[in-house]
C-alpha positions in Angstrom: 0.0 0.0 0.0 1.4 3.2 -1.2 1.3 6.4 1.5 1.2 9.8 1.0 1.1 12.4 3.6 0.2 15.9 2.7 1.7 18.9 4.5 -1.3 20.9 6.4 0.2 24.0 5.1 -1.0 23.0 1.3 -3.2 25.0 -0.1 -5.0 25.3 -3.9 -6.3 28.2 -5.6 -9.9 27.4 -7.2 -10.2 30.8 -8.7 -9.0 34.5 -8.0 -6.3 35.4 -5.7 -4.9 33.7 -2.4 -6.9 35.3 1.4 -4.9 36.7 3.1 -3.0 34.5 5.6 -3.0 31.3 2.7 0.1 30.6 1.0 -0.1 28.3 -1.9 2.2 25.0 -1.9 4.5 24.7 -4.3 6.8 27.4 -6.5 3.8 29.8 -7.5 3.8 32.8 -6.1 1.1 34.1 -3.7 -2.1 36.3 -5.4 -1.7 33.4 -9.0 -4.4 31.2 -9.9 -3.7 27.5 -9.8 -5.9 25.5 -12.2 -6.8 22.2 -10.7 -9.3 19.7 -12.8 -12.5 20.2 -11.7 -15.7 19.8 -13.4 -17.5 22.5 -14.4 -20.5 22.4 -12.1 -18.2 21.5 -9.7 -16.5 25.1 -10.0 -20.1 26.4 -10.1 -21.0 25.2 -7.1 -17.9 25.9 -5.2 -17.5 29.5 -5.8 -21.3 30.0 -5.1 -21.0 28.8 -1.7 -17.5 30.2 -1.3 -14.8 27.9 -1.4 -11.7 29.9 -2.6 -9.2 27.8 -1.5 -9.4 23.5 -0.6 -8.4 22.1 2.2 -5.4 19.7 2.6 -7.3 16.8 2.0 -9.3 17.7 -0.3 -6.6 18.5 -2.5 -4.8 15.0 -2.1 -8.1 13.5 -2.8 -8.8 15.5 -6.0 -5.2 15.1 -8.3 -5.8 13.9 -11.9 -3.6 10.8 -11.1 -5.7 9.4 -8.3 -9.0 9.7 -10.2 -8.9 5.6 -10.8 -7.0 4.6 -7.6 -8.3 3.5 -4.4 -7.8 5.2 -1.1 -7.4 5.0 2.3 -7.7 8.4 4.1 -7.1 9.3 7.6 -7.8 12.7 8.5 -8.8 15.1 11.5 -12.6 15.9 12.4 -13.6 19.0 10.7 -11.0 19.0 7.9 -13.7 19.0 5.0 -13.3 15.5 4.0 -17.3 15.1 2.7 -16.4 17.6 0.1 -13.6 15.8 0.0 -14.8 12.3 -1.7 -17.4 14.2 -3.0 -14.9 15.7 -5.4 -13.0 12.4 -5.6 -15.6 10.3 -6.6 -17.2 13.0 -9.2 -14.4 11.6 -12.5 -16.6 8.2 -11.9 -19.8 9.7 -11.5 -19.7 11.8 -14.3 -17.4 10.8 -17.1 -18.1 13.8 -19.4 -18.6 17.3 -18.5 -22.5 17.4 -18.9 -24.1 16.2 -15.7 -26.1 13.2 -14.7 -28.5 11.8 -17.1 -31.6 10.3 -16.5 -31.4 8.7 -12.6 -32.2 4.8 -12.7 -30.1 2.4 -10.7 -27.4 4.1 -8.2 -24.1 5.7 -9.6 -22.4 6.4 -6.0 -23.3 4.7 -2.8 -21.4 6.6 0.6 -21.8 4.9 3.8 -21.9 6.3 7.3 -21.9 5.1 10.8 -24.9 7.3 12.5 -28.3 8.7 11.1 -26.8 12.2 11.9 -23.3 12.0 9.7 -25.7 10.2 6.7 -27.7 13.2 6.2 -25.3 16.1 7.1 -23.5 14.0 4.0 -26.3 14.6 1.8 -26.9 17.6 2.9 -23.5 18.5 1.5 -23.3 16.2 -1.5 -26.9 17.5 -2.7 -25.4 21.1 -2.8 -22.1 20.5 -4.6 -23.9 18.3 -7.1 -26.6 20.9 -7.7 -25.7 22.1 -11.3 -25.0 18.4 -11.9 -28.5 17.6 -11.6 -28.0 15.2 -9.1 -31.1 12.6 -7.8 -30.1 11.7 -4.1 -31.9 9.2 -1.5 -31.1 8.1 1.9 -31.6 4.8 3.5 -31.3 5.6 7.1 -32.5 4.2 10.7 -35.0 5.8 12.2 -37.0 6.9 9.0 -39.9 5.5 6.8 -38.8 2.7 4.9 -42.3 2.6 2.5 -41.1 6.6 1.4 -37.2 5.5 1.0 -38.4 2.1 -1.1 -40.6 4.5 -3.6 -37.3 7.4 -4.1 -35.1 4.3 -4.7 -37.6 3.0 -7.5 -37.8 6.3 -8.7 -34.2 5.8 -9.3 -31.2 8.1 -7.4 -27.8 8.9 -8.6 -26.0 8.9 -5.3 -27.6 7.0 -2.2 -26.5 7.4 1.4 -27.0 4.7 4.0 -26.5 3.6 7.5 -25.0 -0.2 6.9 -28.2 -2.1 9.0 -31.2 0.0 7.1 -28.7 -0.6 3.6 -28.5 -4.1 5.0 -32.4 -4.4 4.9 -33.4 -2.7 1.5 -30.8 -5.1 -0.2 -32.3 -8.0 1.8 -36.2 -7.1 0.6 -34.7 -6.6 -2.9 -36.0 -2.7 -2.8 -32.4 -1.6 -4.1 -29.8 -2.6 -7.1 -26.3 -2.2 -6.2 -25.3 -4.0 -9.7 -24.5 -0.3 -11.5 -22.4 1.2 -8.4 -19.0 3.2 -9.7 -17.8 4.3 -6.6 -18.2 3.5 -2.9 -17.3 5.9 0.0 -17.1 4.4 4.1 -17.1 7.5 5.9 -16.0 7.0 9.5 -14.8 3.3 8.5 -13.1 2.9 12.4 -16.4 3.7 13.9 -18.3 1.4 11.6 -16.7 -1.1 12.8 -16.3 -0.4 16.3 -19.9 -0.5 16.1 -20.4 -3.9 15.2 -21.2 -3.4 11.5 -18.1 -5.7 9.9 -20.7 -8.5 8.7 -23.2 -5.6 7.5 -20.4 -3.9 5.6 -18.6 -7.2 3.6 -22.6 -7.9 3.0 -23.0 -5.0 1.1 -19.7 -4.7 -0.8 -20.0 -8.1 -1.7 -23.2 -6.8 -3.5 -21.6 -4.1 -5.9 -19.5 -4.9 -8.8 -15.9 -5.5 -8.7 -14.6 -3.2 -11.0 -16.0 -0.2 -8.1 -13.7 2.4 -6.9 -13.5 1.9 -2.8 -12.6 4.7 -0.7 -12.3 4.4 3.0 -12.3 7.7 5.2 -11.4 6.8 8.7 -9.4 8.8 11.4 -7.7 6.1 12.7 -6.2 3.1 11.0 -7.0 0.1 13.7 -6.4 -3.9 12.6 -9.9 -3.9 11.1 -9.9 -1.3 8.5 -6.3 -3.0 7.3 -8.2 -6.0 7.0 -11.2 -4.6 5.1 -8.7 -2.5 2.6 -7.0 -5.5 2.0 -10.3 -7.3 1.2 -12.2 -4.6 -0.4 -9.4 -2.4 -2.2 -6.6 -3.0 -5.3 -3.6 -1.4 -4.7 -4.9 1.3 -1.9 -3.1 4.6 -1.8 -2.6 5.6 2.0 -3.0 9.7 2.1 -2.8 10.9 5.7 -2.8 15.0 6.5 -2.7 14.1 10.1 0.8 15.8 11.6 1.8 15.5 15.1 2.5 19.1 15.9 -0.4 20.7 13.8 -3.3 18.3 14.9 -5.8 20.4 16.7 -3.9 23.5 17.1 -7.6 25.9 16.8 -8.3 24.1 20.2 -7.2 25.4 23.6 -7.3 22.3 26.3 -8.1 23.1 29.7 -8.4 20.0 32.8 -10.6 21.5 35.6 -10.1 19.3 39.1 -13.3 19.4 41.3 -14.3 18.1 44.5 -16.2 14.5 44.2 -20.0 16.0 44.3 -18.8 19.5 42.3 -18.6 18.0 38.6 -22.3 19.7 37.6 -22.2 22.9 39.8 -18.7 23.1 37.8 -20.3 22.5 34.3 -22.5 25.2 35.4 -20.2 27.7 36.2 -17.6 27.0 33.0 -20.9 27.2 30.4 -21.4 30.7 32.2 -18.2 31.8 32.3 -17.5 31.6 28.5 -21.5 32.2 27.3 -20.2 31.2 24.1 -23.1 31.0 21.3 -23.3 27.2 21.4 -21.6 24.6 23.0 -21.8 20.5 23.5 -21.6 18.9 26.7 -20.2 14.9 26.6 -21.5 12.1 28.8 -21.0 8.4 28.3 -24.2 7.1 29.6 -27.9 8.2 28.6 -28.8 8.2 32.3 -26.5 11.1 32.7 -27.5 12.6 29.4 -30.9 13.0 31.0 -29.7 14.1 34.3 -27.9 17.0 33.1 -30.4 17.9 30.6 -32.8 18.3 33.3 -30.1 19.9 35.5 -29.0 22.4 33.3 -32.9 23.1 32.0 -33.8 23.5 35.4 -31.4 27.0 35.8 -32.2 28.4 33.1 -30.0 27.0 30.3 -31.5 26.6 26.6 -30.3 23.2 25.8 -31.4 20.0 24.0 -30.1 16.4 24.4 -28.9 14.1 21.7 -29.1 9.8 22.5 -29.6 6.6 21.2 -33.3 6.7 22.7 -34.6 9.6 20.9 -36.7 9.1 17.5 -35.1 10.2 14.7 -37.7 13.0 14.3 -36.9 14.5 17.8 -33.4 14.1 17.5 -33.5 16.7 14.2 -35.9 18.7 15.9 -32.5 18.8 18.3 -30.0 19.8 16.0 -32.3 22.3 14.3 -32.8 24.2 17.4 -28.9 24.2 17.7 -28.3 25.4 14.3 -31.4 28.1 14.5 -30.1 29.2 17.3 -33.2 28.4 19.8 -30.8 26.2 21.7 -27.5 27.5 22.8 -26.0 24.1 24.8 -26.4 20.4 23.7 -26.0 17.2 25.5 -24.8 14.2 24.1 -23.1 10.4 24.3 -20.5 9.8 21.5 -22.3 7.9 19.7 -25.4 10.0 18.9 -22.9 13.3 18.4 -20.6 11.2 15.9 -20.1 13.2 12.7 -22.6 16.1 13.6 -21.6 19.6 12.3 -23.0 22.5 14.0 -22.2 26.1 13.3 -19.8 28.6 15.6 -19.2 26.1 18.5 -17.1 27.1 20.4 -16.8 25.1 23.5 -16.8 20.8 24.2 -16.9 20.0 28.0 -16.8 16.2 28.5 -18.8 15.7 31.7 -17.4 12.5 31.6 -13.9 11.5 30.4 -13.4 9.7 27.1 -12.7 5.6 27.1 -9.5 6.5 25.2 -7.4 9.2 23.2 -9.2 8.5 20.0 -12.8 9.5 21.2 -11.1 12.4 23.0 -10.0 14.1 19.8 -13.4 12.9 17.8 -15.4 14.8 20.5 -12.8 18.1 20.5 -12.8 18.4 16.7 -16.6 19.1 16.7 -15.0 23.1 17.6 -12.3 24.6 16.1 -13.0 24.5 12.5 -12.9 26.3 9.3 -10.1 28.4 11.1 -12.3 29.8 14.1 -10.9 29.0 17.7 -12.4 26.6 20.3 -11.8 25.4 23.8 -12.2 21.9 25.4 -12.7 21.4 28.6 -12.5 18.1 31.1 -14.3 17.4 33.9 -11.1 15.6 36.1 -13.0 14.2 39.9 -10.0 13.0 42.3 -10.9 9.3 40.9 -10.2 10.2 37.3 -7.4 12.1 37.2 -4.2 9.9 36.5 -6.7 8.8 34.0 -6.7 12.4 32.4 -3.4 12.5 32.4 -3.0 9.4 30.5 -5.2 10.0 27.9 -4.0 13.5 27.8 -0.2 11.7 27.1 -1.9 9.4 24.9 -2.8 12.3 22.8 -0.2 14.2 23.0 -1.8 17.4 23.8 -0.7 19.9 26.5 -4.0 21.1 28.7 -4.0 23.6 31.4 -4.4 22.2 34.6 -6.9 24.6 37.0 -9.9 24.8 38.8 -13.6 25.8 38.0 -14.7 29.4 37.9 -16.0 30.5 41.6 -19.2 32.5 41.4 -16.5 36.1 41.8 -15.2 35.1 38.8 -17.9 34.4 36.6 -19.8 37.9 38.0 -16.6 39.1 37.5 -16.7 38.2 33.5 -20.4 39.5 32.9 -19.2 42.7 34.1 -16.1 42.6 31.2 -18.6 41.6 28.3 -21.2 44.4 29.2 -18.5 47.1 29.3 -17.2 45.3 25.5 -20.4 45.5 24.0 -20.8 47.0 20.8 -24.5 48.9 21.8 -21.9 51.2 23.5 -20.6 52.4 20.0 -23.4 52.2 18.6 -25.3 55.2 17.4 -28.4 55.5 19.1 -32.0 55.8 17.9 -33.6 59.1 17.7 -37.3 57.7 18.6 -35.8 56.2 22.0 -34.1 60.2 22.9 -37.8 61.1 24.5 -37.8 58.2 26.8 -34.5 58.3 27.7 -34.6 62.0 28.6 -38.1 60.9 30.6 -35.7 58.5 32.6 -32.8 60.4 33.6 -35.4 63.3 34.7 -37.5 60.8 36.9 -35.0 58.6 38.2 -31.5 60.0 37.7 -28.5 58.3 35.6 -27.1 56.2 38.6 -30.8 54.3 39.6 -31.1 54.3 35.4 -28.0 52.2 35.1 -28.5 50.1 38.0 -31.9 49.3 36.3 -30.2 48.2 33.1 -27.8 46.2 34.8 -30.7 44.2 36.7 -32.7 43.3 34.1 -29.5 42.3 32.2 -28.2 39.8 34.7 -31.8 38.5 35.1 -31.5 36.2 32.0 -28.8 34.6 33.2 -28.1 31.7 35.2 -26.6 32.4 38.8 -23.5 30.7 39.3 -23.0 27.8 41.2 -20.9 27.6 45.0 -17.4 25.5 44.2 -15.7 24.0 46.8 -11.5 23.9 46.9 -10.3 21.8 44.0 -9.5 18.3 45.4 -5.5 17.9 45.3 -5.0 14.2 45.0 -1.9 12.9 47.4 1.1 12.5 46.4 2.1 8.7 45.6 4.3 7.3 48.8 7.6 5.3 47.6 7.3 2.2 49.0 8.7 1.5 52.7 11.9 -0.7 52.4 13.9 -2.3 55.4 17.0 -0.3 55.0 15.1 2.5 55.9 13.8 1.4 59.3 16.9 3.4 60.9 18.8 1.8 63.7 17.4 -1.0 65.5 18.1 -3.7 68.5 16.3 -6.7 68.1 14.1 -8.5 71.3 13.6 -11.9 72.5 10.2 -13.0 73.8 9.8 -16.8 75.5 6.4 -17.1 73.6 6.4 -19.0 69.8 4.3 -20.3 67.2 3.7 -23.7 70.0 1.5 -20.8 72.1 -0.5 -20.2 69.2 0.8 -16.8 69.1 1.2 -14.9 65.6 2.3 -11.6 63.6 -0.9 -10.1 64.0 -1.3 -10.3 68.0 2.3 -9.2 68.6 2.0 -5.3 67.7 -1.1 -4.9 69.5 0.6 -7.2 72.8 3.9 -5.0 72.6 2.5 -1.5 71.9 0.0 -2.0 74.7 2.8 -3.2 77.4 5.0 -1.0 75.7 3.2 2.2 75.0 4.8 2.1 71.8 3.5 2.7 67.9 3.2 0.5 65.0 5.9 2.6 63.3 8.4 1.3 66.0 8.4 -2.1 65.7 10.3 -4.2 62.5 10.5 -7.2 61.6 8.9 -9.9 63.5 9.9 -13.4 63.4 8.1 -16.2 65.4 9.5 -19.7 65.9 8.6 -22.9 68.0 8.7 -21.1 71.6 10.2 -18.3 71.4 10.2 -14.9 68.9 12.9 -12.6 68.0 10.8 -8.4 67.2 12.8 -5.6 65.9 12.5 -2.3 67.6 13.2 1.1 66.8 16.7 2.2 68.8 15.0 5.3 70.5 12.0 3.2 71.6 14.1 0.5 74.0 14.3 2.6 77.1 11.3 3.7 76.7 9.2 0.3 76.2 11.2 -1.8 79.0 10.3 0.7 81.6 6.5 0.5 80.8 7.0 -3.2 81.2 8.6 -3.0 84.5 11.3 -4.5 86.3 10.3 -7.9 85.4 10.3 -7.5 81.6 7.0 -9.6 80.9 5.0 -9.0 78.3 1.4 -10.9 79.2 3.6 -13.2 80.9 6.0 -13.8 78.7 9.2 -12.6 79.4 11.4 -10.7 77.1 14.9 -9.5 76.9 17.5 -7.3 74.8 19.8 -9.5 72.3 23.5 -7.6 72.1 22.7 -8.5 68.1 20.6 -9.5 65.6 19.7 -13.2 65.4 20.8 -15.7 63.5 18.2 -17.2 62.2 18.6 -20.1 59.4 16.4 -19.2 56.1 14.7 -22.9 56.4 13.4 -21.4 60.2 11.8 -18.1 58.5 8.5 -18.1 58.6 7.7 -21.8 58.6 4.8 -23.3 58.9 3.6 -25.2 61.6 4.0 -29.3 60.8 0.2 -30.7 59.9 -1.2 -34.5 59.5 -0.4 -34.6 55.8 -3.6 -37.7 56.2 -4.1 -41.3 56.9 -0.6 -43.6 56.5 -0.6 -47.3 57.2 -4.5 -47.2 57.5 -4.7 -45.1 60.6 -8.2 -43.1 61.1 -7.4 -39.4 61.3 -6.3 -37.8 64.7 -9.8 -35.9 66.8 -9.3 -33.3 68.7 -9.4 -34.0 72.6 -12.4 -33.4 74.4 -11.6 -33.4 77.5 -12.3 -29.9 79.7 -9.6 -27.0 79.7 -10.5 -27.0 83.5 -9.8 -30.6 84.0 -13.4 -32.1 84.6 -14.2 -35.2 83.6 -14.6 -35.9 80.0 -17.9 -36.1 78.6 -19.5 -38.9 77.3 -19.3 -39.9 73.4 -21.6 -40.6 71.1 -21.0 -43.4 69.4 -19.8 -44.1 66.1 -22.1 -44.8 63.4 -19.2 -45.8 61.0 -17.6 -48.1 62.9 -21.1 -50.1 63.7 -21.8 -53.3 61.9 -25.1 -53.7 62.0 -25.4 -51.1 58.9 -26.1 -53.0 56.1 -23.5 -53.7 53.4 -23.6 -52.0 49.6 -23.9 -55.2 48.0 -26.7 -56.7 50.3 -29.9 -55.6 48.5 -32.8 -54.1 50.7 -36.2 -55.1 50.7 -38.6 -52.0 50.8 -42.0 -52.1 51.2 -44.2 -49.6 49.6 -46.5 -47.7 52.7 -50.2 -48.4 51.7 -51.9 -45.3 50.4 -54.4 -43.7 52.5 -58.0 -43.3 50.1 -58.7 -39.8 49.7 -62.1 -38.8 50.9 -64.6 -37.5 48.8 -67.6 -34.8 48.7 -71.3 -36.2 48.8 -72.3 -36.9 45.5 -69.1 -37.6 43.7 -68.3 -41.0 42.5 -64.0 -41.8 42.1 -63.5 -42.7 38.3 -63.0 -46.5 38.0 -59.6 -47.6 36.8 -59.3 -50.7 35.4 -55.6 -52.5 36.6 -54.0 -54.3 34.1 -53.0 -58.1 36.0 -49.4 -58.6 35.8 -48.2 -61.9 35.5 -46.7 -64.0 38.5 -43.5 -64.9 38.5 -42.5 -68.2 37.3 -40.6 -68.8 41.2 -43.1 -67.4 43.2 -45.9 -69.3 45.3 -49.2 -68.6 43.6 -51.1 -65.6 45.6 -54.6 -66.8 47.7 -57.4 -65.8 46.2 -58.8 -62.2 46.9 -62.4 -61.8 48.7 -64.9 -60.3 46.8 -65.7 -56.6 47.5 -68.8 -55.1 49.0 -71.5 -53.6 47.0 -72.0 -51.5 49.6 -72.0 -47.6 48.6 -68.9 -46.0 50.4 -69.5 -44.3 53.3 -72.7 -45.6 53.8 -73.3 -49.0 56.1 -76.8 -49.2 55.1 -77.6 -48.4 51.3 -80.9 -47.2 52.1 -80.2 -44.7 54.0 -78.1 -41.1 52.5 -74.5 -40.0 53.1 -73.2 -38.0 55.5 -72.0 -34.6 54.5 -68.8 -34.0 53.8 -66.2 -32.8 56.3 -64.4 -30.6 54.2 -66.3 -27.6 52.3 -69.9 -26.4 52.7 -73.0 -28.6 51.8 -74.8 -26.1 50.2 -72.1 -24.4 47.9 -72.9 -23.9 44.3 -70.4 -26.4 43.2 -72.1 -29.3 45.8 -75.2 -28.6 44.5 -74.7 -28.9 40.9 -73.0 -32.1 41.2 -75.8 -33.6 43.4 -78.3 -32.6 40.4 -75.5 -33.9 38.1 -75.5 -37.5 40.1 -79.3 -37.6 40.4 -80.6 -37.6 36.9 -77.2 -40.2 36.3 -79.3 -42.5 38.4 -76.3 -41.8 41.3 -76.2 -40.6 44.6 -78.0 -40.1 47.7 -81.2 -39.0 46.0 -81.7 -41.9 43.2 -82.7 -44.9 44.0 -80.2 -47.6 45.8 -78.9 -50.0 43.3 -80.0 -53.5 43.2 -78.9 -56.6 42.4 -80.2 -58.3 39.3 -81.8 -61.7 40.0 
């Protein structure tokens, strides 16, 4: 794969003279025209919307010798790469000079990761095809697929997709890839980082082989080499991503708050820079909707982009943002990927980024088209050697500080009413009567005081910070050189005593009225154990445990030097049954009293008893009679008819059965009726019906007894 990386500084001329500030690359001179090879309505469309001079990218994408090739372009957010393809694709689109013809199967197919990025791309594509002629229609998520099924049998030039809706036209047969030229995958790393790998070799499978592929993607991960290698003859690699120029429109700033502070300091930095529209990050939709009611709540215009929305509220959204209704949106990554909205100027990330990547996707939605911009983290004391990771990780420099305090953001309303312009301004001659009428009644001082009032009214009151959280300092690690001077103890109690680690510092300091910090190492053996103490803590600790140097009565003394203690001895453990040998049963513990009474009787052994039958002798169980089951008056058990079994051929043959009574159940003489029945009520619905029920059958208490035939 061939790679070409363009310097940022490139610039080309489409028509007229350089701006001031842009060099063109190369040996012309500033102020000449460079011709590049454009079509016409190409030009057309270009200088009526503006364009004077193309972006880096855009002029990589757009030489003569690259009109065939396939590419694979990583670029920064916001560096005009949909006008981009859209150039690079239009040699294969239209082959001569005089637009589209009649639209029938699809030309172009572009491909994009979120509903949002698919029709800002045909948004742009529709108006730099315009004098083309261009038919476009969308398949995306979200939308009606009856009204997208009818444009694409209408027939389209250039269709833009999300891959699952794409997926499902080509599945129902509503589109015909068989005609595609070229294919653009905008945001290729997202694509896939979304799950939609299959999707995508599904519907490149679909278009012809002789296509022209182009893959836009920021970053180049394992997957996207994968999918150029599958998808791609003989990729070109352009790349206008430079270390020291990526993101230089963008200021970084890393605020520390307190644990609870992070939305009282979202508050406070959205009012300290006002700026005319801004987007605020979160990672979950929970917190999307908590901060959207949050910020709501004090006054804030502000709308919230997520993956639970409809698609018709979620342009409702980014309508209000670009009209200007709505000043602050909320959003997860996903839902904001590849949105474009005018003059932003500030990206707080409520919550910080998984990784570097997403943290430079998120801050390249400001800074662009040459304006500045600021992003802003949100660093609590749990995140913030996290911050500074990612901050490494993308090699950017941010300016480490706290949130505005309610002073300073007073502070800064004060400097932008004393910079407005409607102080230079001339003023209008039908509002000289009422401002005369003021100044007479109430005097310039309460006049101004008025206007101040009513101007800090419509904004939000700033939020109480408390003292950024410093996090401490990381501790090197203790080692035992730097204990200091010790002398080491003897005490006449070991690991036979039961005694261990954890009960000598509490035993010692308590005797001792010593600290943790004094004591060292600790080695227990068999019946004794050797303690290290701190040299300035001896006197001290033998005279708190008096004259006879006991320790919970143990004694312990001074050793004139360290012990010598073999390394097979260090910390061994005590010796264990390691189980049965020779056939032994396994040792019990003793029962006999700690206070010496007499030891209490045992219950016997069940294992050891021989009366317990063995496995192989086979046990005769005999089945426990079942007890008849009572019935209500009036209900007669269903007669099962038992199948004989045949006697065995061994057995003794069984005495004959005696024939069963006639007699009714429950009843000793036929004649006369049943008693009720214990359980449930005599004259229930349910009782009654199935009295009537056995009556006209000829059965129960009030039909006739039966009688036997003679």
């Amino acid at each position: 794969m061939n790679s070409v990386t363009a310097p940022p500084e490139r610039a080309v001329l489409i028509g007229g003279s350089a701006p001031k500030g842009k060099v063109p690359w190369g040996n012309e001179c500033p102020g000449t025209k460079i011709e590049i090879r454009l079509k016409t309505s190409l030009k057309i469309a270009l200088d009526k919307r503006g364009y004077e001079v193309l972006t880096p990218v855009q002029q990589e994408v757009s030489k003569p010798e690259l009109d065939n090739s396939d590419l694979l372009v990583s670029a920064q957010t916001g560096s005009g790469k949909t006008v981009g393809f859209g150039i690079a694709i239009a040699p294969n689109l239209l082959p001569d000079d005089a637009g589209f013809g009649r639209a029938d199967a699809p030309l172009g197919l572009v491909i994009a990761p979120t509903r949002e990025l698919a029709m800002q791309v045909k948004r742009e594509l529709q108006w730099l095809y315009a004098e083309a002629g261009v038919v476009m229609a969308s398949c995306v998520g979200g939308m009606d697929m009856r009204d997208e099924r009818r444009a694409l049998e209408r027939g389209a030039h250039i269709v833009v997709a999300t891959p699952g809706r794409l997926r499902d036209h080509i599945m129902r047969g509503s589109i015909d890839l068989s005609q595609i030229r070229a294919v653009v995958l905008d945001e290729a790393d997202e694509m896939l980082d979304l799950g939609f790998a299959e999707d995508l070799e599904m519907i490149l499978d679909e278009t012809p082989d002789t296509r022209r592929t182009l893959l836009f993607s920021a970053t180049v991960p394992k997957g996207i080499v994968q999918l150029a290698k599958k998808y791609q003859r003989d990729a070109i690699r352009i790349t206008t991503l430079a270390e020291k120029s990526q993101h230089t429109d963008i200021e970084y700033q890393a605020i520390k708050v307190g644990k609870h502070d992070g939305e009282n300091a979202i508050i406070n930095v959205l009012r300290y820079h006002e700026a005319p529209s801004a987007i605020v990050f979160a990672n979950t939709r929970a917190t999307v909707g908590r901060l959207t009611t949050r910020l709501s709540n004090r006054g804030f215009s502000v709308v919230c982009l997520s993956g639970e929305l409809s698609q018709s509220e979620r342009s409702h959204a980014l309508q209000a943002m670009r009209d200007g209704r709505a000043r602050i949106c909320v959003a997860t990554d996903v839902a904001a990927r590849g949105i474009d909205l005018p003059k932003l100027d500030l990206v707080i990330h409520a919550e910080l980024p998984s990784n570097h990547e997403t943290l430079l996707h998120r801050s390249g939605r400001t800074g662009r088209a040459g304006r500045k911009g600021t992003s802003v983290l949100i660093v609590p004391p749990n995140n913030l050697r996290k911050a500074e990771r990612i901050l490494k990780s993308a090699k950017l420099n941010a300016e480490w500080g706290s949130a505005p305090t309610a002073d300073q953001v007073l502070a800064k309303d004060h400097e932008r009413i004393l910079e407005d312009d409607v102080w230079t301004r001339d003023t209008n001659p039908a509002h000289e009567h009422m401002v005369s009428k003021l100044l007479d009644l109430y005097g310039a001082e309460r006049v101004a005081a008025a206007f101040l009032e009513t101007y800090t009214q419509k904004m939000s009151a700033p939020e109480d910070i408390s003292e950024a959280y410093e996090a401490p300092a990381r501790q090197p690690k203790k080692t035992y050189q730097d204990f200091g001077e010790s002398v080491w103890l003897r005490l006449e109690q070991g690991r036979d005593d039961g005694l261990s680690p954890g009960q000598v510092v509490p035993m010692l300091c308590k005797a001792g009225d010593i600290t943790k910090t004094d004591i060292g190492a600790i080695r227990i053996q068999g019946n004794h154990s050797f303690i290290e103490l701190r040299a300035p803590s001896v006197d001290g600790f033998f005279k708190s445990v008096g004259p006879d140097a006991r320790v919970e009565g143990a004694v312990v003394k001074q050793l004139s030097e360290a012990p010598n203690i073999p390394p097979a001895d260090r910390n061994r453990k005590p010796e264990r049954p390691r189980g049965r040998s020779n056939g032994d049963a396994p040792r019990r513990k003793s029962n006999i009293h700690p206070l010496g009474d007499a030891p209490k009787e045992r219950r016997p052994d069940r294992r050891k008893s021989d009366d317990r039958p063995k496995h192989s002798e086979k046990r005769d169980f005999k089945a426990k009679p079942k007890r008849a089951k009572e019935l209500p008056e009036g209900v007669v058990a269903p007669f099962k008819k038992k199948e004989a079994k045949p006697a065995p051929s061994n057995s003794a043959p069984k005495p004959e059965a005696k024939p069963k009574s006639k007699v009714r159940k429950g009843a000793s003489d036929p004649s006369k009726p049943m008693r009720a029945p214990k359980v449930g009520k005599f004259n229930s619905k349910k009782n009654k019906a199935r009295r009537e029920a056995a009556a006209m059958g000829g059965k129960g208490a009030d039909s006739k007894p039966m009688r036997k035939r003679t």
